[in-house]
N, CA, C and O of each residue as an XYZ file, in Angstrom:
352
protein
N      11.541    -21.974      8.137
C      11.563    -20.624      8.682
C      10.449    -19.801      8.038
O       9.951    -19.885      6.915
N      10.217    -19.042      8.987
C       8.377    -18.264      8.176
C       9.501    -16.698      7.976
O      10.431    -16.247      8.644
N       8.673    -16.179      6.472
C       9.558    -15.332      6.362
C       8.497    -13.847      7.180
O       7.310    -13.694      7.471
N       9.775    -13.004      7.284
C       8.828    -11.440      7.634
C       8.156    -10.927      6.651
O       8.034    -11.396      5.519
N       7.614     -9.741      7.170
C       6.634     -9.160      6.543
C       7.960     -8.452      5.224
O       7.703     -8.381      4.022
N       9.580     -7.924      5.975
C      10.112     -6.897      5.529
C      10.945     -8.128      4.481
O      11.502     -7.626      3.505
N      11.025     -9.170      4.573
C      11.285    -10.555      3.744
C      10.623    -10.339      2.669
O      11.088     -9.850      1.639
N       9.217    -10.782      2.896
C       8.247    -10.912      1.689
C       8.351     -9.576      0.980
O       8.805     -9.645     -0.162
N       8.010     -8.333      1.443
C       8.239     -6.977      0.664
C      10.144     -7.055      0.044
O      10.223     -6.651     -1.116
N      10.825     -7.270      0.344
C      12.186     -7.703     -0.162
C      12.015     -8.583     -1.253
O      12.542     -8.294     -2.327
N      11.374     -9.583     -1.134
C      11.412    -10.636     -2.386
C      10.822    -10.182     -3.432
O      11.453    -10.123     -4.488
N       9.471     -9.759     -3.360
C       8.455     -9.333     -3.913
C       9.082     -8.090     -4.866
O       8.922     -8.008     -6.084
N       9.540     -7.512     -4.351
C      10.692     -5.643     -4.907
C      11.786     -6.784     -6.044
O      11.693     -6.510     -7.241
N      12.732     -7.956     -5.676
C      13.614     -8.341     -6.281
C      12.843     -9.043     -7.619
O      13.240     -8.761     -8.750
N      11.891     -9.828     -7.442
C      10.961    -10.316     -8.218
C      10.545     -9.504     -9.238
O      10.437    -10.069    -10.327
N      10.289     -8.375     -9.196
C       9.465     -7.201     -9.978
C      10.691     -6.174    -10.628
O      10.434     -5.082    -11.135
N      11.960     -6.706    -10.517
C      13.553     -6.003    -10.936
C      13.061     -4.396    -10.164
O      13.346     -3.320    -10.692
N      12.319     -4.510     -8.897
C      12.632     -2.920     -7.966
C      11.452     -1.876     -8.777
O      11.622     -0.663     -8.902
N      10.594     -2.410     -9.138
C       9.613     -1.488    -10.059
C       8.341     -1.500     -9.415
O       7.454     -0.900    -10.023
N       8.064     -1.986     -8.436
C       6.989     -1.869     -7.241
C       7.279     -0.443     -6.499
O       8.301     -0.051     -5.937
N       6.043      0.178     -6.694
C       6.207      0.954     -6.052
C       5.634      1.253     -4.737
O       4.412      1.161     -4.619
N       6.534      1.686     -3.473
C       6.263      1.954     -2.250
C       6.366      3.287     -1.170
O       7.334      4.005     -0.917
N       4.990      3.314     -0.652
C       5.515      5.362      0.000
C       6.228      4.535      1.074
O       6.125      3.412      1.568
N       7.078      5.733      1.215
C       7.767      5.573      2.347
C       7.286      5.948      3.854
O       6.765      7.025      4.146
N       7.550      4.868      4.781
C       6.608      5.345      5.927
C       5.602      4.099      6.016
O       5.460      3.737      7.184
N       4.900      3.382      5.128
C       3.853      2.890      4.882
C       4.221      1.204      4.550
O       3.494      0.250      4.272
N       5.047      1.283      4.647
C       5.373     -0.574      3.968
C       4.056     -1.193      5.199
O       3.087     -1.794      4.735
N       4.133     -1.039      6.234
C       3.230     -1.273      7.672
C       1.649     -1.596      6.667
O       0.881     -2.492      7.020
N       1.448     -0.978      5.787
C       0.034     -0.893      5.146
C      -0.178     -1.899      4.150
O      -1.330     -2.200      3.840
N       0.982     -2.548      3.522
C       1.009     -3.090      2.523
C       0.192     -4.414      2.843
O       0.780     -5.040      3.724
N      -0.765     -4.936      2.494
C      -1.425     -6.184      2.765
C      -1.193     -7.530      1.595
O      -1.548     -8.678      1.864
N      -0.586     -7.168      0.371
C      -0.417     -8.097     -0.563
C      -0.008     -7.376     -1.844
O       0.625     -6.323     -1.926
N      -0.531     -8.207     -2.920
C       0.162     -7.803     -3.918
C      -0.656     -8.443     -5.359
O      -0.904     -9.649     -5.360
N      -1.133     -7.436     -6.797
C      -1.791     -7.989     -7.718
C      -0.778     -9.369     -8.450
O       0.431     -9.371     -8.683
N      -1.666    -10.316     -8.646
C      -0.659    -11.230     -9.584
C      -1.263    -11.340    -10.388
O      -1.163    -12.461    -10.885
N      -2.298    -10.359    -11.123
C      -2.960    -10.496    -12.443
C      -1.717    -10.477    -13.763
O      -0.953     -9.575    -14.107
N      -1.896    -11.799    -14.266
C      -1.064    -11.366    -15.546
C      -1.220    -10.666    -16.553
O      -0.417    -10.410    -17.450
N      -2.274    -10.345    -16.412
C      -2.383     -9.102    -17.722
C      -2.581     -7.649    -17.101
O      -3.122     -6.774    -17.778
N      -2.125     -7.395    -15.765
C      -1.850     -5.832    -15.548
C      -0.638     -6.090    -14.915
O       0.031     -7.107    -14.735
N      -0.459     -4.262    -14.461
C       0.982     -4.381    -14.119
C       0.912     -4.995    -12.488
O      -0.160     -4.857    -11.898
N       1.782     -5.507    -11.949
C       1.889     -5.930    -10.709
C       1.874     -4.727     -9.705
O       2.695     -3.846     -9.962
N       1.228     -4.575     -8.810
C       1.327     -3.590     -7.720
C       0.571     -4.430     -6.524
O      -0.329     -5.260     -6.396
N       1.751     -3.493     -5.530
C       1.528     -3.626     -3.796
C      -0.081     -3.384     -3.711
O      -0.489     -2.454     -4.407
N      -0.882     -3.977     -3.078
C      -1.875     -3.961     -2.512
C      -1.908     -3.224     -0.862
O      -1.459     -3.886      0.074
N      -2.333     -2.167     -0.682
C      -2.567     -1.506      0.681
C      -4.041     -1.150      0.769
O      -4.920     -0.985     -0.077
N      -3.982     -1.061      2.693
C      -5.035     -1.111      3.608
C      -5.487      0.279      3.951
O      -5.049      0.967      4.873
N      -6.373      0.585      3.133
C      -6.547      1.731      3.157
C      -7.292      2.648      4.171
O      -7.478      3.860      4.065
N      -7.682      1.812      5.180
C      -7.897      2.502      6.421
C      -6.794      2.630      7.064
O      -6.800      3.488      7.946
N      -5.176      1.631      6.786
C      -4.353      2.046      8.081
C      -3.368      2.835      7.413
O      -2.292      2.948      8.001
N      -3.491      3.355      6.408
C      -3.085      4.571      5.253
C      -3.487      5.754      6.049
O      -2.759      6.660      6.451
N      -4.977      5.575      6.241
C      -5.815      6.578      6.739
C      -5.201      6.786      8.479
O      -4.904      7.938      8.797
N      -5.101      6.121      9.109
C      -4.893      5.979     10.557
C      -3.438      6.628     10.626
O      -3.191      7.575     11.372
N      -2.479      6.030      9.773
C      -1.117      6.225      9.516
C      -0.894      7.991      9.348
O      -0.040      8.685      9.901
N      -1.818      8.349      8.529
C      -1.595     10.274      8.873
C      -2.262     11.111      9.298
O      -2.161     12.335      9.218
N      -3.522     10.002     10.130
C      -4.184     10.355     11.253
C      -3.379     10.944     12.874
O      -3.642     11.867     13.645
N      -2.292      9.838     12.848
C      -0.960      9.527     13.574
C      -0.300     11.069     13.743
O      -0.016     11.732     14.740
N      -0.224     11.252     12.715
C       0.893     12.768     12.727
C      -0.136     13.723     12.571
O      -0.035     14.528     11.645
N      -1.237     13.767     13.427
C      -2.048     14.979     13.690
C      -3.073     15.800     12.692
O      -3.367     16.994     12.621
N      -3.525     14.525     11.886
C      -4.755     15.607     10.449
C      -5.935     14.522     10.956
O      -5.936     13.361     11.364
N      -6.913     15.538     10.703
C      -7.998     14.752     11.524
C      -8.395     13.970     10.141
O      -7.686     13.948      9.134
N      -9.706     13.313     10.294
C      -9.758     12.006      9.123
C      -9.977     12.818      7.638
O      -9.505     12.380      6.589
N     -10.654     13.888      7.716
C     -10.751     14.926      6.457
C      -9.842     15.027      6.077
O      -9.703     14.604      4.929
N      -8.802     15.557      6.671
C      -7.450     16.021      6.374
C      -6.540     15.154      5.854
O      -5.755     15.494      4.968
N      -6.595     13.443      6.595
C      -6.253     12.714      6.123
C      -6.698     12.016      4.466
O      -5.935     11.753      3.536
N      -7.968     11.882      4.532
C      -8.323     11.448      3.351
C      -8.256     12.834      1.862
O      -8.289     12.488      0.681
N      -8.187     13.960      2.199
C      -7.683     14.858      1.084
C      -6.326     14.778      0.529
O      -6.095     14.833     -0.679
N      -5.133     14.601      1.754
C      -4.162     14.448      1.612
C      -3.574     13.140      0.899
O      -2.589     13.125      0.160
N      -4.278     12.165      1.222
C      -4.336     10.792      0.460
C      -4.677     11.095     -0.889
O      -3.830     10.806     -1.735
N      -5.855     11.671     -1.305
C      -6.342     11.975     -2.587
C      -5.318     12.988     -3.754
O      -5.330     12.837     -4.976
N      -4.712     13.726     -3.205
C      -3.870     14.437     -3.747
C      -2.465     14.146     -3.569
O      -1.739     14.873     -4.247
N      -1.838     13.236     -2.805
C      -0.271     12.822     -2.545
C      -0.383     11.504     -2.743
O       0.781     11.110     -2.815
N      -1.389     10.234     -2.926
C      -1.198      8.785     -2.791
C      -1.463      8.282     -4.464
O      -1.405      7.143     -4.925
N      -1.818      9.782     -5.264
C      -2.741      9.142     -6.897
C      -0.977      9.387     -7.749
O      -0.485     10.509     -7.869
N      -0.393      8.315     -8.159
C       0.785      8.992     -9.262
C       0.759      8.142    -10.349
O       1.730      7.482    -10.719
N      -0.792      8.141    -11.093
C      -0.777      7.432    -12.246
C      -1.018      6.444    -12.298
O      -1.601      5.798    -11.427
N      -0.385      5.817    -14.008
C      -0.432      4.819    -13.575
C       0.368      3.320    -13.000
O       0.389      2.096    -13.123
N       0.992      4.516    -12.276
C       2.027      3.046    -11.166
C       1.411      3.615     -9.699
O       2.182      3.526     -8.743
N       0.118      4.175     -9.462
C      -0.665      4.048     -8.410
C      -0.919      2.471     -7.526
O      -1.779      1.710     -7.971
N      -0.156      2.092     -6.338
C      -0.471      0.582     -6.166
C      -1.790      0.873     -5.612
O      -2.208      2.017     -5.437
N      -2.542     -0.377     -5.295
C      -3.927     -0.328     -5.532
C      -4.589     -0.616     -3.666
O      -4.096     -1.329     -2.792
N      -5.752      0.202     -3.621
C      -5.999      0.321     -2.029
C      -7.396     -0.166     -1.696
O      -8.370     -0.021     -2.434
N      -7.395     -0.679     -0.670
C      -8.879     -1.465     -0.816
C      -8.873     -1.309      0.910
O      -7.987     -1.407      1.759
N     -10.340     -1.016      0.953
C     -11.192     -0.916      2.320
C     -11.326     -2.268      2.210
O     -11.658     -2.858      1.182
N     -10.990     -2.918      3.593
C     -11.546     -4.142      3.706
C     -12.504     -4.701      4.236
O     -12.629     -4.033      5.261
N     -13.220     -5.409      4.259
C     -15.112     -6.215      4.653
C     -14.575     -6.389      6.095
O     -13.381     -6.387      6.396
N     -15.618     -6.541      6.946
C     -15.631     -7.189      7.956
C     -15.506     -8.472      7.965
O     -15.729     -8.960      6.857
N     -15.097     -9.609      9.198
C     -14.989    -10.656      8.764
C     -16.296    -11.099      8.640
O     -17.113    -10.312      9.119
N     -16.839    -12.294      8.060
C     -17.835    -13.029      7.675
C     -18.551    -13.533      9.062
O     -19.543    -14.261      9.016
């Protein structure tokens, strides 16, 4: 059985004893996850569909990316956001 997306974010949360942190609204963004052993583990998100995501509820892309800058930074249990390359 192939698991879901809301599977893998379930396992991943039980794995980490619930200390992953996630906005709400956004699990949709989550693309993976750090397994560096020498930092802390965090959700990996897509930070254009972050961007698109409160594009959605009416702030144009300015609006969106200020609002990101000031509501998405909480330290350091910030999970980590990456623009992604085109494919090859």
């Amino acid at each position: 059985m192939i698991e879901t997306h809301e599977q893998w974010l379930d396992r991943k949360i039980a794995q980490n004893d619930g200390e992953l942190v996630i906005f709400d609204g956004f699990d949709h963004c989550i693309i993976g996850i750090t397994e560096n052993p020498e930092f802390d583990v965090k959700f990996v998100y897509d930070f254009d569909k972050v961007i698109a995501g409160l594009m959605s509820n009416g702030m144009s892309r300015d609006e969106a990316v200020d609002y990101f800058g000031f509501n998405f930074n909480i330290g350091d249990s910030t999970p980590t956001f990456i623009s992604l390359a085109p494919p090859l």
